[in-house]
GUTI-99548 format. One record per residue: residue in one letter; y, z, x of N, C-alpha, C, O in turn. Coordinates in pm, whole numbers, plus 50000, padded with zeros to 5 digits. Layout:
! residues N
 r    nv    nw    nu   cav   caw   cau    cv    cw    cu    ov    ow    ou
 a     Y     Z     X     Y     Z     X     Y     Z     X     Y     Z     X
...
***
This chain:
! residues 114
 r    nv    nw    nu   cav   caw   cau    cv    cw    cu    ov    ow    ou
 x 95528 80961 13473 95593 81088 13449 95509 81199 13512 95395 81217 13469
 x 95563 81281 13619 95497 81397 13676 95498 81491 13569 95593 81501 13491
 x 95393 81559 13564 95306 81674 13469 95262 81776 13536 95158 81734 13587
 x 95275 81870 13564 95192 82012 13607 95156 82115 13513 95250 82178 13464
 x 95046 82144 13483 95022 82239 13385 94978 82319 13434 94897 82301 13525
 x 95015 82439 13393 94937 82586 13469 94868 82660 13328 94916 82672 13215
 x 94726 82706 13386 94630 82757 13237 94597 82922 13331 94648 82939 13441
 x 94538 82991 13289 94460 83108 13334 94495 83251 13342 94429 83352 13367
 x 94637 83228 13309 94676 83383 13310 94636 83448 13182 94601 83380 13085
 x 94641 83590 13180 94675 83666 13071 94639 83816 13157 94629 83832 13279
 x 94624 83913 13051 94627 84039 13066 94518 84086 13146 94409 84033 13122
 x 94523 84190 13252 94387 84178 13306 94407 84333 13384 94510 84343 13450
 x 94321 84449 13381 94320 84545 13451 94335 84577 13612 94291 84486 13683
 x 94389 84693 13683 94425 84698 13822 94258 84671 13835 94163 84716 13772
 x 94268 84580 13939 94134 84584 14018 94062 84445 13985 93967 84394 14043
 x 94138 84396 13867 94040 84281 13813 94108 84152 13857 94217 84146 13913
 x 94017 84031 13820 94044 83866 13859 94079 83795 13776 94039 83815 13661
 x 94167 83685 13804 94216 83588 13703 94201 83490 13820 94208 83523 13938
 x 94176 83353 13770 94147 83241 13792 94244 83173 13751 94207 83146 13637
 x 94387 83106 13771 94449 83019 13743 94456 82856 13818 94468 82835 13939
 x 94446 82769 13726 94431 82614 13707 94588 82564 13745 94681 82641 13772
 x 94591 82478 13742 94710 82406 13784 94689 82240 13789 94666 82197 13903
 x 94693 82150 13690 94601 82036 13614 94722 81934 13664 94823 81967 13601
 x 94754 81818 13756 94866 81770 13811 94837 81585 13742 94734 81519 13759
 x 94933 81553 13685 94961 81429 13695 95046 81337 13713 95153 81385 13753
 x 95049 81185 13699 95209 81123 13802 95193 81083 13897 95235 80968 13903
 x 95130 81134 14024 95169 81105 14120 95016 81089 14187 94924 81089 14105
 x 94985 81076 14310 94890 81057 14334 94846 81189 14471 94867 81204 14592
 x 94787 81254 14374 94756 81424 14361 94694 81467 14524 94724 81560 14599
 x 94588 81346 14537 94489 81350 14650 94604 81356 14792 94563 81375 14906
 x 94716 81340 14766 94773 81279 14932 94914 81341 14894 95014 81274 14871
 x 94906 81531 14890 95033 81562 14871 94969 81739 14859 94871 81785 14799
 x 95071 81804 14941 95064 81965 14949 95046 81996 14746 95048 81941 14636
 x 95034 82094 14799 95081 82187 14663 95077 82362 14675 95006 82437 14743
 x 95173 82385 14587 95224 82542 14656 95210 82625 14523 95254 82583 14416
 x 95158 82721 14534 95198 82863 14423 95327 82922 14386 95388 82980 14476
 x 95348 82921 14339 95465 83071 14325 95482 83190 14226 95375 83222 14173
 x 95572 83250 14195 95546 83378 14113 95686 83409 14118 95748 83352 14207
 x 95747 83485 14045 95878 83524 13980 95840 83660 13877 95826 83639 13756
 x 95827 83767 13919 95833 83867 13849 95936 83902 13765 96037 83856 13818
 x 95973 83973 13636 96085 84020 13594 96188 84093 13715 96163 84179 13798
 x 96357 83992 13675 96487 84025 13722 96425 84024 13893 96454 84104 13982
 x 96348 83923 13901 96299 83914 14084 96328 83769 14107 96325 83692 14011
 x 96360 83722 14242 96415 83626 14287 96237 83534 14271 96135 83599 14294
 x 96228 83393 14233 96049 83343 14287 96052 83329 14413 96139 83281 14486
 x 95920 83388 14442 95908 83382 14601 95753 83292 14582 95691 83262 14480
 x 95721 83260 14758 95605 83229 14758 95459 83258 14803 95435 83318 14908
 x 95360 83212 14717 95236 83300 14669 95117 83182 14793 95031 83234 14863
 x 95130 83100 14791 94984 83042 14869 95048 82893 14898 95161 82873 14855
 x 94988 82802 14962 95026 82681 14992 94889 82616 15075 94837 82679 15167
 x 94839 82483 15029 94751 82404 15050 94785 82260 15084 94853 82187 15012
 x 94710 82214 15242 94775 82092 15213 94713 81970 15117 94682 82001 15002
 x 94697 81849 15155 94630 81758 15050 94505 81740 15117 94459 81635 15071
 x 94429 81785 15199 94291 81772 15233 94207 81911 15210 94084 81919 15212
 x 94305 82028 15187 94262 82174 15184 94206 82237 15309 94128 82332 15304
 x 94256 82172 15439 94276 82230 15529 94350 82334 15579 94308 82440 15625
 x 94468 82295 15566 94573 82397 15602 94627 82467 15506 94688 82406 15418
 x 94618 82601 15501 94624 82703 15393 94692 82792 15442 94648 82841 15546
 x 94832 82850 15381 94911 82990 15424 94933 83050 15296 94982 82991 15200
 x 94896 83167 15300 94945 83320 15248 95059 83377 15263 95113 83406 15371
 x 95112 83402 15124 95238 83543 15171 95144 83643 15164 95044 83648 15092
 x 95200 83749 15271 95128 83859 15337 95109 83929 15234 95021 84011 15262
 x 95156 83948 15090 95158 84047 14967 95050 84014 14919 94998 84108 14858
 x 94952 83862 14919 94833 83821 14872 94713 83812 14949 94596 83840 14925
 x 94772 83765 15049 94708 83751 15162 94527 83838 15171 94550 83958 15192
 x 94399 83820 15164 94233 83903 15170 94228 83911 14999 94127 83945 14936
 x 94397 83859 14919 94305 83896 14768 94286 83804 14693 94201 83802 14604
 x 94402 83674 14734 94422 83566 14669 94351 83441 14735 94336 83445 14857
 x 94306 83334 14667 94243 83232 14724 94274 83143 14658 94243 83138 14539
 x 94358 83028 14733 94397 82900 14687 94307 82800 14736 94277 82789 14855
 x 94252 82705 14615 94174 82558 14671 94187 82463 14578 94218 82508 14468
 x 94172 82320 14585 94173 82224 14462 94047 82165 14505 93948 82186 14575
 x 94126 82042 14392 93991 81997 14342 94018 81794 14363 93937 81728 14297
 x 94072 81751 14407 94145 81634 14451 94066 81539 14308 94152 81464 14262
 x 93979 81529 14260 93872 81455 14184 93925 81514 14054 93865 81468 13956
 x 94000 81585 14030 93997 81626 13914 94178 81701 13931 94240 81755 13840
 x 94210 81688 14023 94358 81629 14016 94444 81783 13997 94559 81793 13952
 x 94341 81914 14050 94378 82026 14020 94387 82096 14145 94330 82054 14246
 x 94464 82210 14143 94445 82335 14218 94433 82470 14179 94454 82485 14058
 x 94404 82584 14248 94336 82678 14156 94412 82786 14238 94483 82768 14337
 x 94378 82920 14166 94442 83044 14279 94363 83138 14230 94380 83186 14118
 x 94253 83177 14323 94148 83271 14258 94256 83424 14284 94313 83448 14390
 x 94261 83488 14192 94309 83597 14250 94214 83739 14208 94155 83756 14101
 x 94221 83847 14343 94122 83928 14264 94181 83976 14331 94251 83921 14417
 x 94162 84183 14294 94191 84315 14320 94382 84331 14265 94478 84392 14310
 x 94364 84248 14160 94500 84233 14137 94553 84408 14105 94479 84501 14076
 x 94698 84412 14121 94778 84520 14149 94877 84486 14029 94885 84371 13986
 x 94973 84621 13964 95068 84580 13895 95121 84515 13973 95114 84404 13920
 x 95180 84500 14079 95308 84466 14123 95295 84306 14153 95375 84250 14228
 x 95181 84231 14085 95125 84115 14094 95161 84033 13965 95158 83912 13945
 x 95194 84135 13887 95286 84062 13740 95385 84026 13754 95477 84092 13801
 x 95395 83855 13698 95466 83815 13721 95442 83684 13663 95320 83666 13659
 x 95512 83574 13611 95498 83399 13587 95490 83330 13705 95582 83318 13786
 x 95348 83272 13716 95300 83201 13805 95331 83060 13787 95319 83006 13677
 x 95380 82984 13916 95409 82836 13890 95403 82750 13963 95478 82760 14061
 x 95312 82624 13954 95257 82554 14035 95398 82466 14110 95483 82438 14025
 x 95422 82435 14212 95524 82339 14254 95423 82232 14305 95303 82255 14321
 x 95496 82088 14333 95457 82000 14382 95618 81995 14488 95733 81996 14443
 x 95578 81991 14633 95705 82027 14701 95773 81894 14774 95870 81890 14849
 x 95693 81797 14730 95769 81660 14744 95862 81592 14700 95927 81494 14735
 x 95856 81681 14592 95968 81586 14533 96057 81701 14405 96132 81689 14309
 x 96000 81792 14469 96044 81910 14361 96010 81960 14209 96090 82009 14130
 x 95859 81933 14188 95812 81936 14059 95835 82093 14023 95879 82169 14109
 x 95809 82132 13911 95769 82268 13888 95670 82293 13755 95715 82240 13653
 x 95544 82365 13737 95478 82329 13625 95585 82423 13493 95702 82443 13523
 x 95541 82463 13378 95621 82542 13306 95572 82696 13337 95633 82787 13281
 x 95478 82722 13412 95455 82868 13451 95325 82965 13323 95322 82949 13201
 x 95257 83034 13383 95180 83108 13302 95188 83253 13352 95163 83285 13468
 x 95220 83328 13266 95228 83492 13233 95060 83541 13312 94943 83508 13291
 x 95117 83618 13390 94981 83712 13438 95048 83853 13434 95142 83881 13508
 x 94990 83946 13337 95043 84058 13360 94882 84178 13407 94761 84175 13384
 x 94956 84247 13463 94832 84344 13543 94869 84445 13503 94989 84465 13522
 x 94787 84560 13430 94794 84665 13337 94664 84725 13298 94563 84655 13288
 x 94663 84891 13271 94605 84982 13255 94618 84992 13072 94564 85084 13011
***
């Protein structure tokens, strides 16, 4: 049974960092992309970062792009999304996909606020 759990959000000031986890099981983690996403309130989800399964090949949407940093951890079956200089307009439910086969984790709340 595929599992994606997403941990790390919560409340966090303009300017500050959150570290979100993304903990994958099921499948065999080491030999398969994995992608970010985000869905703000009454907003279509778009996409936030994408890694392949060696953590070579790495693309940015241009909205994250010098703030956000996606990497895993293949040994421990995770991926991460460092994000810093966060902005309101960065709130939003973050959610790990696995794009092989169409996973989706259940998403974690990051809201960015004064």
């Amino acid at each position: 049974q595929v599992r994606l759990v997403e941990s790390g959000g919560g409340l966090v000031q303009p300017g500050g960092s959150l570290r979100l986890s993304c903990e994958a099981s099921g499948f065999i983690f080491s030999s398969y992309r994995m992608n970010w996403y985000r869905q703000a309130p009454e907003k279509e989800r778009e996409f936030v970062a994408t890694i392949d399964s060696a953590g070579g090949d790495i693309v940015y949407a241009d909205s994250v792009k010098g703030r956000f940093t996606i990497s895993r951890d293949n040994a421990k079956n995770t991926v991460y999304l460092q994000m810093n200089s966060l902005k309101p307009e960065d709130t939003a439910i973050y959610y790990c996909n696995w794009p092989a086969d169409g996973y989706w984790g259940q998403g974690t709340q990051v809201t960015v606020s004064s």
